[in-house]
C-alpha positions in Angstrom: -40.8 53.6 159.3 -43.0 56.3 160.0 -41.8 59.2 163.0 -44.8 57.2 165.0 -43.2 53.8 165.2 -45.4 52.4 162.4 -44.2 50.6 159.8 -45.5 52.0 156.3 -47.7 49.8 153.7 -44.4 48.6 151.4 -42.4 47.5 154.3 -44.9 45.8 155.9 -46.0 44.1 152.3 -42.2 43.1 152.2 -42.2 41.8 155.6 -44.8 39.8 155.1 -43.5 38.6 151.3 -40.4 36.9 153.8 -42.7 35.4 156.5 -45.2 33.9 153.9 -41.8 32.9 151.9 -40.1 31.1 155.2 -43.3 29.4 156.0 -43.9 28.3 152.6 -47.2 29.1 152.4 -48.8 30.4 148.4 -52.0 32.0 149.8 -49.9 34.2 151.7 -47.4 35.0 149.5 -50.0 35.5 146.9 -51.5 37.9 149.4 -48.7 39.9 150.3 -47.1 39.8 146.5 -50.7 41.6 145.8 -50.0 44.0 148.8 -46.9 45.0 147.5 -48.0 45.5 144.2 -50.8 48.5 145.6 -47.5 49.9 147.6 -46.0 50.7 145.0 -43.2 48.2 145.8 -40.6 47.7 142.9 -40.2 44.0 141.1 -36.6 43.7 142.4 -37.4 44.7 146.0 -40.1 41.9 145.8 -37.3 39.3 145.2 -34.7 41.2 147.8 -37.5 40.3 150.1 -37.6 36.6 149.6 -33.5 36.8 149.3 -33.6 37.8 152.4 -35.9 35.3 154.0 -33.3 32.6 152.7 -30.5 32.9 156.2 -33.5 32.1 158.6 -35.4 29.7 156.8 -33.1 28.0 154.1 -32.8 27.5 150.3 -36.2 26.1 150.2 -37.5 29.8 150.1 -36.2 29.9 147.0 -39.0 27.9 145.0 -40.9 30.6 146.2 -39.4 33.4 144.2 -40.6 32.1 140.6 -44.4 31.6 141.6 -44.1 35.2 143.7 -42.4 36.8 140.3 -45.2 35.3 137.8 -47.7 37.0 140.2 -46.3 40.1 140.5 -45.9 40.3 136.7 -49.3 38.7 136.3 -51.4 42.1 136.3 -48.7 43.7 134.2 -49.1 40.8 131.2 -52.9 41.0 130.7 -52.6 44.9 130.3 -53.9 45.6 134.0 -52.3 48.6 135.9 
């Protein structure tokens, strides 16, 4: 968090990554997995996000973290980036 109260780009991107994971919603998390990506965000911090989601909104989150993996990795495997 920035000295102004703001949140910065990756934590908000990994915010969102557990909101669009609780709510189980792929557009979303395709959004956000893309945001994070552009932050900079590591791989592993991507799946700590969704981890985390998992206490509020149950195991069900976790079908999320394969599809929100292939998209991260996505750019990466046809030589983008």
């Amino acid at each position: 968090m920035g000295g102004d109260g703001r949140l910065d780009r990756r934590t908000r991107a990994l915010i969102g990554l557990a909101v669009a994971a609780a709510l189980r919603s792929d557009a979303q998390l395709l959004r956000w997995v893309a945001e994070a990506r552009c932050a900079g965000t590591p791989r592993d911090e991507v799946a700590a996000a969704l981890l985390a989601a998992v206490p509020a909104a149950g195991a069900e989150v976790l079908a999320m973290l394969a599809p929100a993996l292939r998209a991260f990795d996505e750019p990466y495997q046809r030589g983008q980036d």
